[in-house]
N, C-alpha and C positions, 0 to 999 in steps of 0.2 A: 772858654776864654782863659784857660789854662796858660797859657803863652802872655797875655799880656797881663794878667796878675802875679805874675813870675816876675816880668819884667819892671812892672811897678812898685814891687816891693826891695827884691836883691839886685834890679837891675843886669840878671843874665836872664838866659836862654834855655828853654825847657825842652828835654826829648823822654817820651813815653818807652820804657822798654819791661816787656816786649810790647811790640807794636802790634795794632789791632790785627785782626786774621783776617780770611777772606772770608768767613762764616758765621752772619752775624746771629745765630743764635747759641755760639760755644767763640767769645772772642778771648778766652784765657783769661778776663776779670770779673764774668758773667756767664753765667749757663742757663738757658734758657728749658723751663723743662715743660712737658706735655700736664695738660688740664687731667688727665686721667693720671697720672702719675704724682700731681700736687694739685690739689684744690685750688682755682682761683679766684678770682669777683668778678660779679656780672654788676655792670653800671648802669642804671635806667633815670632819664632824666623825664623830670615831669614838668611843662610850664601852661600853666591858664590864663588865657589875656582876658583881660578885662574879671577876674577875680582876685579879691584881696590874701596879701603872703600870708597874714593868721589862717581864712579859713583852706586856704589851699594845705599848711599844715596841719592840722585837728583833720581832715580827711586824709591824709598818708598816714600818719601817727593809728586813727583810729584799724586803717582799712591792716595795717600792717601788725597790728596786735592782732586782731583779732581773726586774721588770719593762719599766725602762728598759731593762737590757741586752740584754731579745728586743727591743728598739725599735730599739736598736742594731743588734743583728744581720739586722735585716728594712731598712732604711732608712738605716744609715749615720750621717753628717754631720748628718741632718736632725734626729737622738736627741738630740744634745749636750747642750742645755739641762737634759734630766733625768736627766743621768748625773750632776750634783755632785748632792748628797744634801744639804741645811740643814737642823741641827737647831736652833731656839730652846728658851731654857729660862730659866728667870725666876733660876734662883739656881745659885751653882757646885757648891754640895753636890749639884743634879739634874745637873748637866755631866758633874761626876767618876766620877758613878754610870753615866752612858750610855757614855761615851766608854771603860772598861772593858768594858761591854757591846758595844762596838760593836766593838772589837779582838778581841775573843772568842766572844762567844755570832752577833753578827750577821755576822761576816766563815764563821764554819762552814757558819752555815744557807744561806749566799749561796750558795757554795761548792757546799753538798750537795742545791742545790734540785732535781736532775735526778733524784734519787735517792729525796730522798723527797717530792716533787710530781712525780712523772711524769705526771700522771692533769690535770692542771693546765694550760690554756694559758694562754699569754703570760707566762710568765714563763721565762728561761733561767738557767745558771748563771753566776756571777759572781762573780770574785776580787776582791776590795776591798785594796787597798793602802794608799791613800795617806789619812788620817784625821790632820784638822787640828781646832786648836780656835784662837777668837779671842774669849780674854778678859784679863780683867787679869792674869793667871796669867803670861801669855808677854810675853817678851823685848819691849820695845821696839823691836828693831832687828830682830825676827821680822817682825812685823805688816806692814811694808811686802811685806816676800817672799810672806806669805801672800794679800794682795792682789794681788799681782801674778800669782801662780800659779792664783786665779781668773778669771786671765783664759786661761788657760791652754785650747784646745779638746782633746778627745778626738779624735786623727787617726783619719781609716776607712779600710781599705783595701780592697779585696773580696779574700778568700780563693777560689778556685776548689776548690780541695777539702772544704772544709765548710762553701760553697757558703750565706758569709753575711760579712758586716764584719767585720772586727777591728781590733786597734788594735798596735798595733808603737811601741818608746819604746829610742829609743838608750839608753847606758850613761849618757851625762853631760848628757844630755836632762829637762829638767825638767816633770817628769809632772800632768797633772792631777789634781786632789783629787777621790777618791770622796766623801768623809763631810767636812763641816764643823760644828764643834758650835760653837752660839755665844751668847751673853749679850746683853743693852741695848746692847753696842758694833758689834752688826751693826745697831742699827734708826738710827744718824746717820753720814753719812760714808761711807758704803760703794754705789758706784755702779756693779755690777756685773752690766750686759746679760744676758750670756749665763743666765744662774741661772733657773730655772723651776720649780723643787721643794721640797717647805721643809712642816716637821713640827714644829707646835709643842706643846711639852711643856705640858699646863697652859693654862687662861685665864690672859694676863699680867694687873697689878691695877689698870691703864690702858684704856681705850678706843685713848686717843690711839699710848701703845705699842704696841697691838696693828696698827693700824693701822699706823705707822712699820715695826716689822719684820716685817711679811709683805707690804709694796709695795717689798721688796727683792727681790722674785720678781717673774714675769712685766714684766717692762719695755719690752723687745724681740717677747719668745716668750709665749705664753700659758701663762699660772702656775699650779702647781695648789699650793693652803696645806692640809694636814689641823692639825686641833686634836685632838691625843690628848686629851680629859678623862677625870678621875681621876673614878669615881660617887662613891666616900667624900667629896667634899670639895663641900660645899654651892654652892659658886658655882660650881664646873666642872657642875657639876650642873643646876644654874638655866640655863645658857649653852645646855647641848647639850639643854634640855626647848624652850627658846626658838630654835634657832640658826638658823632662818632666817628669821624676822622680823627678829633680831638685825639678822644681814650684811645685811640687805636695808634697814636703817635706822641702820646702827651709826656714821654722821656724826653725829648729833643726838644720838648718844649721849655725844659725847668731853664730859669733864670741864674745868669752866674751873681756871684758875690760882685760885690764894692768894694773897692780895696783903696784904703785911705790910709798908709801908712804915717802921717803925720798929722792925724786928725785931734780935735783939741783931749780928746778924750784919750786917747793911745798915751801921749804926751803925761796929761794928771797919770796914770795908774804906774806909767815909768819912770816919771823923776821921783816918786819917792824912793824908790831905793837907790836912786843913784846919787840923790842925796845922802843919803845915811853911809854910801860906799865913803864919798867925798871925805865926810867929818869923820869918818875913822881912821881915813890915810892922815889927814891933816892935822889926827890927834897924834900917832905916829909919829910924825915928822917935827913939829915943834914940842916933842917932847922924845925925845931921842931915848934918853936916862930913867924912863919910866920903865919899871918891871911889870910883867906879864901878868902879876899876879895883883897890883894895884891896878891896873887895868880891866881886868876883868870887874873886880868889886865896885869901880866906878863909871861901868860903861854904862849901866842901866840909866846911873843919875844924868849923864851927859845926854841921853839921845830923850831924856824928860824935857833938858832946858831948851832942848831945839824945840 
């Protein structure tokens, strides 16, 4: 809607140049490239009717740890990408609720997968530690750390006696992050390669967000996003009857902007300067004989007593 936000804001008429091609995977603003030439994300949506969204989460959470970690212990180095765990989730009330869960109900089951999944391959057992969250909740002066500690790899080493990877962490060694739960501040800003794994709570209420945070995955590595949807809830519902028409078209889906060019808000952030323009012409003007340089020294005290 390129065209009618043009024309609600400056009141003309918009033309694209150059105009799109007849080739829509190279349309001159966009290049489409092949899976074997750039890594891409594989989407898999999961929904359980008639199971509750905690425990349908604590089973992805668990099954997808501890999956990585036989990836780990078969391959080493090569696992890294899906040993950090990313949880999106639309609202903090669903955060607080996981990130509970994940300190508790998901770090036991990781733990006891040998014991009670024996019968089960490809997944091993797995101590989860280190469980971060990056939303507005935390410190300012966190966030940088926590960035930076995603950049953090899972060292490998090969064990000869249990004759698979492990990973070994000095005392004063800054460890990489099992679990990150995270909010709308992982989908801007957050430019981190290594990450390949990511479980989102919920359809977000965006096309466009949805998109943003989960092309925070596979960057580098090939990414895999599951959409936990909730059946009680109609549009998680609608998504996962739809979801792979969806993904398979979900750019033409993104939502355009709002354009409110005289919204009460636009208004507050632009008159003040055009106040402060005003009272300096009008200081100007009824004072003709004032020098430049009394001026200056008195301007600060003037735009005080406004």
């Amino acid at each position: 809607k390129a065209g009618a936000q043009v024309h609600n804001v400056f009141m003309r008429r918009v033309s694209i140049f150059p105009p799109h091609g007849l080739d829509i995977e190279d349309n001159f603003f966009s290049v489409q490239r092949s899976i074997a030439d750039r890594p891409g994300r594989r989407y898999l949506g999961v929904c359980s009717p008639g199971s509750l969204r905690p425990a349908m989460l604590i089973r992805v959470y668990t099954a997808f740890l501890t999956a990585a970690q036989a990836l780990f212990d078969r391959f080493g180095q090569a696992a890294d990408p899906y040993l950090t765990m990313v949880g999106y989730f639309n609202s903090l009330r669903e955060l607080g609720g996981m990130k509970r869960l994940a300190e508790d109900d998901v770090q036991t089951r990781s733990y006891r997968v040998q014991m009670s999944l024996v019968d089960r391959p490809g997944l091993a057992q797995r101590s989860v530690y280190n469980i971060k969250e990056l939303t507005s909740r935390v410190s300012s002066q966190d966030i940088p750390k926590y960035l930076d500690q995603l950049e953090v790899k899972f060292n490998a080493s090969y064990d000869s006696e249990k004759e698979a990877y492990v990973t070994r962490w000095d005392e004063n060694e800054m460890r990489a992050i099992d679990v990150l739960l995270a909010t709308n501040m992982l989908s801007v800003g957050v430019d981190v390669n290594r990450l390949g794994l990511m479980a989102v709570n919920g359809q977000p209420k965006g096309t466009a967000e949805y998109i943003q945070a989960t092309s925070r995955v596979g960057r580098q590595f090939p990414g895999l996003v599951c959409s936990v949807l909730t059946w009680a809830r109609p549009r998680d519902l609608s998504h996962y009857e739809t979801f792979e028409h969806y993904h398979a078209t979900f750019y033409k889906h993104v939502e355009a902007q709002s354009v409110t060019p005289f919204s009460p808000r636009a208004m507050d952030r632009g008159l003040t300067g055009t106040m402060l323009s005003i009272l300096r012409l009008e200081n100007d003007l009824f004072n003709p004989n004032k020098g430049a340089s009394e001026l200056d020294e008195t301007d600060g005290e003037e735009i005080e007593k406004v």
